[in-house]
Structures are given as structure tokens and as C-alpha cells.
LUMFI-526414 format. One record per atom (N, C-alpha, C): residue in one letter; x, y, z. Coordinates in steps of 0.001 Angstrom, whole numbers, padded with zeros to 6 digits, always signed. Example, Ala and Ser with C-alpha at 12.3 -4.5 7.8 and 13.67 -1.06 7.14 Angstrom:
BEGIN
A+013190-005690+007800;A+012300-004500+007800;A+013200-003300+007800;S+012850-002250+007080;S+013670-001060+007140;S+012900+000030+007870;
This chain:
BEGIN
X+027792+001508+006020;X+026574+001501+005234;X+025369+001628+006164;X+024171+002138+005594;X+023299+002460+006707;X+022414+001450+006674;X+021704+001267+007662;X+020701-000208+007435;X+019431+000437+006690;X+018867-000573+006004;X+017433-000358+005729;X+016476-000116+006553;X+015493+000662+006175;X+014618+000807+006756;X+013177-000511+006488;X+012977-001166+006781;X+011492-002176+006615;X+010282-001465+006620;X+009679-001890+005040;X+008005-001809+005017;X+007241-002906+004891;X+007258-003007+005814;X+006095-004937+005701;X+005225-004592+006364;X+004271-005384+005374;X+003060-005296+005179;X+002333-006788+004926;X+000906-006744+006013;X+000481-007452+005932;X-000650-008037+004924;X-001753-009312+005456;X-002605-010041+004968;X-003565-008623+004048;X-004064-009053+002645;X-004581-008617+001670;X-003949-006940+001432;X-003141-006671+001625;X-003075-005512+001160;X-001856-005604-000253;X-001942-006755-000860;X-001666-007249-002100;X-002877-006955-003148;X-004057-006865-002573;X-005635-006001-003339;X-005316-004836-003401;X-004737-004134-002855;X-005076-002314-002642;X-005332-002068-004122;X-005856-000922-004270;X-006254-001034-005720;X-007617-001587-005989;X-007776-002797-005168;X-009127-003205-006102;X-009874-003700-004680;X-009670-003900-003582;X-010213-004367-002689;X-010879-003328-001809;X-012199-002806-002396;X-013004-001848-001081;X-012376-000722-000903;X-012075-000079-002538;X-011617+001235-002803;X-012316+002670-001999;X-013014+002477-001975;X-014403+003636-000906;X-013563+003408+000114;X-012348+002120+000708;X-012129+002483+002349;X-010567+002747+001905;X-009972+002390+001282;X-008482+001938+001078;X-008036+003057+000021;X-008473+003217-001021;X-008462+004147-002012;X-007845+002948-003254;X-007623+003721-004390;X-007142+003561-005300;X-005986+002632-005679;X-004949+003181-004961;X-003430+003141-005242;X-003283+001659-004971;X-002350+001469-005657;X-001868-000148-005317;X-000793-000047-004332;X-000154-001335-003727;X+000798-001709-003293;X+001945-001350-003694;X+001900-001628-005024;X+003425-001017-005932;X+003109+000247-006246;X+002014+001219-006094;X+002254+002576-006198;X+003002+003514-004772;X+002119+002411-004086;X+002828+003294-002421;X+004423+002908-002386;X+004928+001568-002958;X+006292+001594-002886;X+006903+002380-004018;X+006421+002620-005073;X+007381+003639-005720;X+007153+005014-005534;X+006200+004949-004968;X+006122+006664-004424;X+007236+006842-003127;X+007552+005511-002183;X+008311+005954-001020;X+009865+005737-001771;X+010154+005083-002704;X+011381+004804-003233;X+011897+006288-003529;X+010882+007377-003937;X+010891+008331-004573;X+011631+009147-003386;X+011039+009123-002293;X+011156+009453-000964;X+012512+009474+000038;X+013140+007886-000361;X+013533+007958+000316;X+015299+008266+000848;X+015513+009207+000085;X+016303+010434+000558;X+017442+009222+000985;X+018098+008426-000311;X+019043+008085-000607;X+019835+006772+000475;X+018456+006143+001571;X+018543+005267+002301;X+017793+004201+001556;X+017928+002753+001752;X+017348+001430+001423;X+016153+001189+002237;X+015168+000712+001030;X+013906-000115+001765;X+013782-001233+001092;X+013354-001947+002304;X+013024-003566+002325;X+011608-003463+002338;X+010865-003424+001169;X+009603-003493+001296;X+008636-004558+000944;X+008051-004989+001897;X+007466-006592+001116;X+006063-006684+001803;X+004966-007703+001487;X+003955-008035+001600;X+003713-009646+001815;X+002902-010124+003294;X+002780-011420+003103;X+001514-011394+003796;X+001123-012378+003174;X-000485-012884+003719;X-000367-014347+004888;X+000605-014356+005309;X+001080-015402+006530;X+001758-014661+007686;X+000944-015056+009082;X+001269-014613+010007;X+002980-015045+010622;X+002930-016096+010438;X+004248-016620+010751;X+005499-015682+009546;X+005468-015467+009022;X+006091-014981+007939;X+006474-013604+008644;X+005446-012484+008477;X+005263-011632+009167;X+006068-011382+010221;X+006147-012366+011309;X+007204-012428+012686;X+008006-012786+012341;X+008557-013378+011399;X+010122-013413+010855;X+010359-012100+010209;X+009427-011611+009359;X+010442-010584+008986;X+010478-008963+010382;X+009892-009369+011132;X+009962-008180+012084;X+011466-008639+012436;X+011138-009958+013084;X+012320-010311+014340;X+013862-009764+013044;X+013777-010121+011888;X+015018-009960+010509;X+015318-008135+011077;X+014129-007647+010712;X+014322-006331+010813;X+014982-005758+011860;X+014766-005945+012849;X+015093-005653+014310;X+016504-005539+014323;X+016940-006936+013922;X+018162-007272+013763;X+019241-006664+012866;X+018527-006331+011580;X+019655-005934+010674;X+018918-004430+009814;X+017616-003930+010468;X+017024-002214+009936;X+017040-001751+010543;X+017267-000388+010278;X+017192+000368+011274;X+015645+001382+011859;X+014622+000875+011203;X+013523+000937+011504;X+012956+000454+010751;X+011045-000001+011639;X+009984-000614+010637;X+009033+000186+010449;X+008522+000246+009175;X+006745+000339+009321;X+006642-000338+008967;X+004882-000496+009836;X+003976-001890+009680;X+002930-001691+009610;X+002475-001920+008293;X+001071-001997+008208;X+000757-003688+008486;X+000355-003999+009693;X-000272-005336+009808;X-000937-005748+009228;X-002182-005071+009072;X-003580-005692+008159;X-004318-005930+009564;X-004991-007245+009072;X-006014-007422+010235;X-005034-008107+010843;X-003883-008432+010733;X-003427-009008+012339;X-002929-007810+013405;X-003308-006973+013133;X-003337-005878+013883;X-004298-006023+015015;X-005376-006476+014803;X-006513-006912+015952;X-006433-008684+016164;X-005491-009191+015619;X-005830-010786+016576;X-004093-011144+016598;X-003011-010543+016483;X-002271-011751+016617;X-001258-011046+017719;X-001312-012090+018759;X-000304-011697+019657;X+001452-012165+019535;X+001406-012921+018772;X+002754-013316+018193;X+003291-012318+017871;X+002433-011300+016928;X+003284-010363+016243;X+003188-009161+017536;X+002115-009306+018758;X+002649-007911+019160;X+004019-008583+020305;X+004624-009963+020261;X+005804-010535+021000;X+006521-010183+020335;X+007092-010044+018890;X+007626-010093+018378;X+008271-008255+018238;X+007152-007480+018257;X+007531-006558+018810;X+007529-005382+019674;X+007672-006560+020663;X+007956-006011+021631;X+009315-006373+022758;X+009852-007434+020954;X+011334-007447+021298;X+012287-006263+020436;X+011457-006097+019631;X+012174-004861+018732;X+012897-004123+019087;X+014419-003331+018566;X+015478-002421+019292;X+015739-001160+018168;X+014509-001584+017384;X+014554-000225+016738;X+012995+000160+016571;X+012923+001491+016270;X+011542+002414+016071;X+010795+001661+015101;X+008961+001359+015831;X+008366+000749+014831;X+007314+001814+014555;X+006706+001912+013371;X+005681+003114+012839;X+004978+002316+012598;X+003676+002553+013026;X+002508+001649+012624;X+001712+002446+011840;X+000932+001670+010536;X+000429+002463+009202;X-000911+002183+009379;X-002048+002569+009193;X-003075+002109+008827;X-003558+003234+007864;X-004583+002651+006295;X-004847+003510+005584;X-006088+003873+005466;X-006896+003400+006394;X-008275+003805+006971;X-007858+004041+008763;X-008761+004721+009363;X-008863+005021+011003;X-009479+003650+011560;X-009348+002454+011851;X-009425+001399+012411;X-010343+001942+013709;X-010268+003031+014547;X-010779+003552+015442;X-012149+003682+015227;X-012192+004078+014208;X-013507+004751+013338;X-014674+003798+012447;X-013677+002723+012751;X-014909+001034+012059;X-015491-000136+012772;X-015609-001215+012297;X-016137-001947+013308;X-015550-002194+014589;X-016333-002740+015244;X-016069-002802+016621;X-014877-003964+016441;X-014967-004652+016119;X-014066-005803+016373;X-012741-005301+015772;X-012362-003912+014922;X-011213-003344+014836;X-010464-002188+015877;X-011127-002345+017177;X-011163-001713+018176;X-009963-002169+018592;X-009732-003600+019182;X-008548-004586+019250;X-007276-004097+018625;X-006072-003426+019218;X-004683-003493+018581;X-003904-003581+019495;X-002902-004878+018555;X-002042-005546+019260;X-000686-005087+018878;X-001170-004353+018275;X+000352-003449+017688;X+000863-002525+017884;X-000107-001453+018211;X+000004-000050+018923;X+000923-000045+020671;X+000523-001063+021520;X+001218-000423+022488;X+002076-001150+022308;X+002951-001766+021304;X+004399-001820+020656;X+005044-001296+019968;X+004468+000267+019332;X+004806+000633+018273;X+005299+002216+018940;X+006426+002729+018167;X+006811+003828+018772;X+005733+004824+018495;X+005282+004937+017205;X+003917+005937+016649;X+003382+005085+015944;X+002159+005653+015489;X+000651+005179+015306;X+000443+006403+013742;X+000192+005743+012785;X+000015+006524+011614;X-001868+006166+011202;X-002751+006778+011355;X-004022+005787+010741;X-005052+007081+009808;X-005829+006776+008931;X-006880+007516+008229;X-006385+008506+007006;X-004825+008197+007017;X-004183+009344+005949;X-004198+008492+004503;X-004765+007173+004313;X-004820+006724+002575;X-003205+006619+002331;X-002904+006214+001392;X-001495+006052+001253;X-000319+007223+001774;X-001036+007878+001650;X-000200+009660+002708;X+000963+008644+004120;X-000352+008442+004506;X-000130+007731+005906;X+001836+006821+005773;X+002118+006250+004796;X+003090+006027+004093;X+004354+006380+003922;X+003766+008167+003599;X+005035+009015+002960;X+005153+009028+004705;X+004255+010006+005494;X+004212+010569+006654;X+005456+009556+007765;X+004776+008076+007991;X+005874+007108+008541;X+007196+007220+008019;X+007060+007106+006814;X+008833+007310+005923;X+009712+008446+006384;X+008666+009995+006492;X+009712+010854+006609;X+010069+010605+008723;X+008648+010199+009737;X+009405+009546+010522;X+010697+009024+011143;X+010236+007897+010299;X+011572+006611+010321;X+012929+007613+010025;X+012799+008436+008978;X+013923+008571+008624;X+014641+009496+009624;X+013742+010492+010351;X+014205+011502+011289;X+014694+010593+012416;X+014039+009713+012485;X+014231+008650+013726;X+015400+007992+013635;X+016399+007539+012830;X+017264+006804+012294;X+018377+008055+011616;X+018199+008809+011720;X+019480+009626+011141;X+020675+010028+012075;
């Protein structure tokens, strides 16, 4: 059986949809997962959302262990938590990092990522696209 692939996802992106649509867009959380379900070319996703950092590093370290790749949209612990860039940077499979705005391109204090020089690729500014794009990734990556 093939392992899952992991979409975890971090702090507030349980709003998408309604939280600062001008940066994030429209789509909800459960639209980007049934659009990748749509996607995903007859492999399993573990797709979940938590607003706890500790949480978060459990489900990487889970993933590591038993998926065969992650994407991660962190959220803002993308710029403060070094736990999660320990966590993977124990990782033994391909991590895709999501962002659905260019983090590059906003405040200064989103300059900070602790995730990127852990992450095999870097997905940012594509709106839920950014999503499909990691998915078809992962999947080339893992086949």
C-alpha cells in the first residue's frame, strides 16, 4: 500500500474564506482539500489543520514516519518557530512548503523563514493554485 501523502496546515488558515480575502482569496480550507482529493491520482491524503504549535510537530515528526511526503503550509509559524524547523529537519521524506500569498513580498517581519531551508521546494503567491502545484510535486516526488 502506498503511504499518504500529508497536508498540514497551520495557525488560522481554518478562516480562509473569510480572513483578509484581498490577501488569501476566497476559497476555504475545505475547498482546497476537495479540490486536491480531486487531484490526487488515486494516492491518500492526510489533510488537517491546527492552530497549536506543538501539535503541528507531532504531526510532521507522524508524517515522516509513516507519508511519504508533506506539504506545509505553516502559517505564521513559518517566521517564529524553530521547533518546527527541528522537526524538519529530521524529516526522511520530501517537504513542499505552501504559502498562498508571497511572504517575500509583505511585511518585514515575514521576511523570517524557518521552514524554507528545511523544505525540499518552496511554493508561495499562487492562491490556492499553490496547492494543486505542491500536490502534483509530491506526487512526482514519491512515485
Amino acid at each position: 500500500m502506498t503511504k499518504p501523502i500529508y497536508v498540514l496546515n497551520g495557525p488560522n488558515l481554518n478562516l480562509l474564506g473569510t480572513r483578509e480575502p484581498e490577501i488569501y482569496g476566497h476559497d476555504t480550507l475545505d475547498d482546497i482539500r476537495d479540490a486536491l482529493l480531486e487531484r490526487v491520482d488515486g494516492r491518500t491524503l492526510e489533510f488537517r489543520q491546527t492552530n497549536s504549535e506543538g501539535e503541528l510537530v507531532d504531526w510532521v515528526q507522524e508524517a515522516s514516519r509513516d507519508g511519504a511526503a508533506i506539504i506545509l503550509n505553516a502559517g505564521a509559524y513559518t517566521h517564529t518557530s524553530i521547533a518546527l524547523h527541528d522537526a524538519l529537519r529530521a524529516c526522511t521524506v520530501p517537504v513542499i512548503e505552501v504559502h498562498l500569498s508571497n511572504p517575500a513580498a509583505r511585511e518585514a517581519f515575514r521576511q523570517t523563514n524557518y521552514v524554507a531551508p528545511a523544505a525540499t521546494a518552496t511554493i508561495a503567491g499562487l492562491g490556492p493554485r499553490g496547492y494543486h502545484v505542491a500536490l502534483d510535486a509530491a506526487i512526482r516526488m514519491t512515485a
